[in-house]
C-alpha positions in Angstrom: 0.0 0.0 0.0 1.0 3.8 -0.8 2.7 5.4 2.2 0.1 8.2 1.4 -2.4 6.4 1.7 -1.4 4.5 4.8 -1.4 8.3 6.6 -5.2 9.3 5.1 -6.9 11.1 8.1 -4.0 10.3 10.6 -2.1 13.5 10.3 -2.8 17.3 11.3 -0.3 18.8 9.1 1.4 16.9 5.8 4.4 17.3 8.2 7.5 15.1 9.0 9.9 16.0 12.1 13.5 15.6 10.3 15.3 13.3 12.6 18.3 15.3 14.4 21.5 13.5 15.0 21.8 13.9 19.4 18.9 16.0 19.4 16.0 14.0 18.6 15.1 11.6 22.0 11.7 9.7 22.9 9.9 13.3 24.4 10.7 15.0 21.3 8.9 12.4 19.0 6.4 11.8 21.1 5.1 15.2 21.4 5.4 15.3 17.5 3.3 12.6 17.1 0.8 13.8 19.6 0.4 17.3 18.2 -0.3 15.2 15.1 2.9 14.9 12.7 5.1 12.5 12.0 7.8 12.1 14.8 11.4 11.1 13.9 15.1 10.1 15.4 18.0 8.6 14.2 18.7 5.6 16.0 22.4 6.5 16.8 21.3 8.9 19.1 20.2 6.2 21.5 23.7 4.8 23.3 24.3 2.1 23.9 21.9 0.4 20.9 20.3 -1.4 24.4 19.3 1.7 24.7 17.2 1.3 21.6 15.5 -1.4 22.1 13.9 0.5 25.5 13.2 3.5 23.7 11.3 2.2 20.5 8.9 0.3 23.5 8.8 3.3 25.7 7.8 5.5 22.5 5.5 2.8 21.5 3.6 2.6 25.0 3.5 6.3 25.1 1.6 7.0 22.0 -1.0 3.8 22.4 -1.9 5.3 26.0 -2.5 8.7 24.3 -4.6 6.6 21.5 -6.6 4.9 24.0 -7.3 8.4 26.1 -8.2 10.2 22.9 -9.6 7.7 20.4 -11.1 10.5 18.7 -7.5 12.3 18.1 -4.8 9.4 17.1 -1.6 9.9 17.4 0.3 10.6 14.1 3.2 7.7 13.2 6.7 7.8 13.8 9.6 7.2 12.3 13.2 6.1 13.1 16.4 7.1 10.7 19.1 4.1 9.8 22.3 6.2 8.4 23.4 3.2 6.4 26.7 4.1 5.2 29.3 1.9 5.5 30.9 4.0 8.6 27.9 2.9 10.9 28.8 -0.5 12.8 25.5 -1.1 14.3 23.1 -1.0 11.2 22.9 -4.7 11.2 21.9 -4.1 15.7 19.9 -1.6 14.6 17.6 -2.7 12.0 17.0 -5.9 13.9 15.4 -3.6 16.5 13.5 -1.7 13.9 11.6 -4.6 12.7 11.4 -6.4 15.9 9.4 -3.1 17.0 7.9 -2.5 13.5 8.8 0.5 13.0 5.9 2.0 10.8 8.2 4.5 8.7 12.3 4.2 8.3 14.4 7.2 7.0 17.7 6.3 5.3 20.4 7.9 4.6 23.8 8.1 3.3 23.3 4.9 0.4 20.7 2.7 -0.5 20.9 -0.8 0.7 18.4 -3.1 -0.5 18.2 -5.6 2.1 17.5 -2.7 4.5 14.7 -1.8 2.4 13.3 -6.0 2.2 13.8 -6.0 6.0 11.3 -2.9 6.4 9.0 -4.2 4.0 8.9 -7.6 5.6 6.5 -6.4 8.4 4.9 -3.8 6.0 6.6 -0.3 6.9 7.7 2.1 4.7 10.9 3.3 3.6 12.0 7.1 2.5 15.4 7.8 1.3 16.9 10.7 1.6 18.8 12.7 -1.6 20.4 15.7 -2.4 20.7 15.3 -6.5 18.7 13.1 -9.2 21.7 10.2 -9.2 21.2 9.3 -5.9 17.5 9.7 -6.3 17.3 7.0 -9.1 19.6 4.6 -7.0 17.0 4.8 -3.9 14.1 4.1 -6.0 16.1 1.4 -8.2 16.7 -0.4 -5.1 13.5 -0.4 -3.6 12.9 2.4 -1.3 8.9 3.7 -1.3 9.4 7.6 -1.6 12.4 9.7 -1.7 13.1 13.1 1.1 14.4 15.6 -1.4 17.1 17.9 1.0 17.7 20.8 -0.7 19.7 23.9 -0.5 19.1 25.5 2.6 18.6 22.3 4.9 19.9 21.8 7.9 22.7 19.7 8.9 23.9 17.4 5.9 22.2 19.2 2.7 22.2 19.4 -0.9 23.2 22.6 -3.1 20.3 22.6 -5.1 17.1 25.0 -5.0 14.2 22.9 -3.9 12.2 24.2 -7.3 14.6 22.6 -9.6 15.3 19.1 -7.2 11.5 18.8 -6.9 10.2 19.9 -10.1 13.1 17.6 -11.8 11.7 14.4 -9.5 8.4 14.9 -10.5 9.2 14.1 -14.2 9.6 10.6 -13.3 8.7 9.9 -10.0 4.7 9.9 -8.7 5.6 8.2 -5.1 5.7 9.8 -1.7 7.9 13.2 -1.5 9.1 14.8 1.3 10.7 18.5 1.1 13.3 20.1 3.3 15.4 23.4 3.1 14.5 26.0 4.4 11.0 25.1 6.0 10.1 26.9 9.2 6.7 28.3 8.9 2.8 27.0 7.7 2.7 29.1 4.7 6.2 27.1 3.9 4.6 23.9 4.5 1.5 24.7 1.7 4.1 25.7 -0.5 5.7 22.7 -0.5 2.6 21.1 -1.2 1.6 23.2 -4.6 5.2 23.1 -5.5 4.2 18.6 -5.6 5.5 17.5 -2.2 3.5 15.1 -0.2 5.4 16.4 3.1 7.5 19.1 4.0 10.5 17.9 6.1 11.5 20.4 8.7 14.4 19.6 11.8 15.7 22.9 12.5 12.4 24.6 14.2 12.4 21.6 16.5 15.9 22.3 18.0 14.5 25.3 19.4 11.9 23.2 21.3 11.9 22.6 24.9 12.1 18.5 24.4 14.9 18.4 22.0 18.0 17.2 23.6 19.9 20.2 22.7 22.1 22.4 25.2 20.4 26.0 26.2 23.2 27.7 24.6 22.8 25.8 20.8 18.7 26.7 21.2 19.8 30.1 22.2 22.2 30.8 19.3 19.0 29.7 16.7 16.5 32.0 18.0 19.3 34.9 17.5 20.6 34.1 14.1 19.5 34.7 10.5 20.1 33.1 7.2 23.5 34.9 6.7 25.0 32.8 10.1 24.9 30.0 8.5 28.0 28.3 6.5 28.0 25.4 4.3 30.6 23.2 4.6 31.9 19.0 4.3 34.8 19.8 6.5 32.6 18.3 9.6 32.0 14.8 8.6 32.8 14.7 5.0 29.1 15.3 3.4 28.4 18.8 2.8 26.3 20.6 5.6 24.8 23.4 7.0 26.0 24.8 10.5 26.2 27.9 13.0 28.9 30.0 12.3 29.5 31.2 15.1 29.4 27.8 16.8 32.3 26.8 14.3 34.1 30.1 15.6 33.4 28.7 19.2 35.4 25.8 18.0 38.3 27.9 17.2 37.6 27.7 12.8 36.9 30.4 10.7 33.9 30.0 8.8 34.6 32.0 5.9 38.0 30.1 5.8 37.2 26.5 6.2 39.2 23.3 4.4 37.5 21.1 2.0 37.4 17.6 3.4 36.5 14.4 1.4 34.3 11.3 2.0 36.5 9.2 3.7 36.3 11.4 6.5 32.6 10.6 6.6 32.0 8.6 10.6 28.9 8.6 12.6 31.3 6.8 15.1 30.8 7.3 18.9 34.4 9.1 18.8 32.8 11.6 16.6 30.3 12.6 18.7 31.9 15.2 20.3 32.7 17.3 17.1 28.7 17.3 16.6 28.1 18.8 20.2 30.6 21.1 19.6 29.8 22.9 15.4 25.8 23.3 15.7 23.6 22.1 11.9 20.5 24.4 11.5 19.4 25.1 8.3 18.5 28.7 6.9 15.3 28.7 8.2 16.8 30.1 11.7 15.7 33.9 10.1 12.0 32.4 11.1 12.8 31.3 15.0 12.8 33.5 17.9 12.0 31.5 20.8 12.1 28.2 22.5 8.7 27.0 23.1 7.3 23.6 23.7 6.8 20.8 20.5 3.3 20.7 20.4 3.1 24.6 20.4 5.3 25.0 17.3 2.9 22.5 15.6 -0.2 24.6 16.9 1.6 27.7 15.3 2.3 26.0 12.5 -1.0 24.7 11.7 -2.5 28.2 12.3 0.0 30.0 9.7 -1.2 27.0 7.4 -5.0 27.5 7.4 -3.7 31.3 7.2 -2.1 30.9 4.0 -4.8 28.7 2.8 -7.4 31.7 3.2 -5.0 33.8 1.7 -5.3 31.8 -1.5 -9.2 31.9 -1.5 -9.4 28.0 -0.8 -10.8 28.0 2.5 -9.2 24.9 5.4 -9.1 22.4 2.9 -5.6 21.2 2.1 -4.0 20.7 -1.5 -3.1 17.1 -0.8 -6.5 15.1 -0.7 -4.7 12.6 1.5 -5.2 15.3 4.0 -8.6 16.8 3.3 -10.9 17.3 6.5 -8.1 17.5 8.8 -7.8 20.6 9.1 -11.3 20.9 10.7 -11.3 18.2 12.9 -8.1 19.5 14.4 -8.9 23.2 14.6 
């Protein structure tokens, strides 16, 4: 069956929570999926994978407790992100535990692996790959993912160089599967956009940073709400895939932004021993010109949903949404 179709009438907003690497922990998601969009993390962030295990039940229990309180007002799905490059020893741990707990939707990233892709299928979840560019696109579909996150310029952490007009409008010459959208995304209007530009979702992580359940220090929130689009650099020196990051937390780390080294893919790790650099040089994405404060999860997704219907009024087409997949929601959750 269609992820689309999978989702009709179970989400508030055609809205995925990008999975942040430390960030993202059980609160975060589940507050996502409560307010009524699709939660993510990458599994890494849970250490050791034990750790894992616990969270996909405790994130599990959570939600069906809020189903069975509010049977009128589901919670939306979640998802969990396998980085599946070579680098990552504990795919193989990893995925186990994904299918074990069934994950409903997977995000992967950094290659296409086929046999991850059988493995989700096998219990009858879904599998988005993320791209920055049409080659790696093809790849994903070729070997058997459902839909395809298109990261585009302006994206936090790792992100493409393209603008998301071209790397959508190109994908939809060929592709008429599930399509997330990120770059960029930090407001409701953004969210419809994506949707008449022919996304199914827009994909948005760096809002969520700013939120009181992200696992993020005060001082990392802080610099978000305070920046604009100019603070941010793009750069592969990090981990070896091109990204989007705080300057001034790189200046913290004693770089200059405006001077940095090019670095290549073999120094691409998502190893524990890399885990301090990431505390230390802050992703966020462009959107940070649309962030001012640190508020609770399920009040971004309230403000969000308001600016939506906002926009829709705007364009003289009332609360329905552009994606039937999503008409009537709007309504039921206002």
């Amino acid at each position: 069956m269609d992820l689309r179709d999978t989702l009709r009438g179970r989400l508030r907003l055609p809205l995925i929570g990008s999975p942040l690497f430390i960030i993202s922990v059980p609160d975060l998601v589940v507050e996502q999926c409560r307010a009524g969009i699709i939660g993510s993390m990458p599994t890494l962030n849970a250490r050791p994978v034990e750790q894992l295990d616990e969270w996909l039940h405790e994130i599990r229990e959570r939600l069906a407790a809020h189903d069975a309180a509010n049977p009128d007002r589901p919670a939306a799905p979640f998802a969990m992100n396998l980085i599946v490059h070579k680098s990552n020893d504990r795919l193989d741990q990893d995925l186990a535990l994904v299918v074990k707990h069934k994950v409903p939707l997977v995000i992967t990233s950094l290659g296409a692996r086929p046999e991850v892709n059988e493995a989700v299928h096998s219990y009858g979840g879904h599998v988005l790959h993320d791209v920055i560019n049409q080659v790696f696109a093809h790849k994903a579909i070729e070997k058997g993912a459902d839909g395809l996150v298109l990261v585009a310029s302006g994206a936090g952490g790792h992100a493409g160089a393209q603008s998301p007009f071209a790397l959508l409008q190109e994908t939809r010459t060929w592709f008429d599967g599930p399509l997330a959208l990120s770059g960029s995304i930090a407001h409701g209007r953004s969210i419809l956009a994506a949707e008449a530009m022919g996304a199914d979702f827009a994909y948005m992580g760096t809002a969520f940073i700013a939120t009181e359940e992200a696992r993020a220090v005060d001082d990392y929130k802080r610099m978000i709400t305070e920046s604009g689009a100019s603070d941010i650099v793009y750069t592969n020196l990090i981990t070896g895939v091109h990204g989007n990051y705080l300057k001034q937390s790189v200046r913290n780390a004693g770089l200059d932004p405006d001077n940095l080294e090019t670095s290549d893919k073999s120094a691409m790790s998502f190893a524990s021993d890399r885990k301090k650099k990431w505390k230390d040089i802050w992703g966020a994405g462009q959107s940070v010109s649309g962030i001012d404060a640190v508020v609770p999860a399920a009040h971004l997704v309230e403000r969000l949903h308001l600016e939506y219907l906002a926009a829709r009024r705007r364009m003289g087409a009332g609360n329905a949404m552009l994606n039937p997949a999503w008409q009537g929601l709007a309504a039921a959750a206002a």
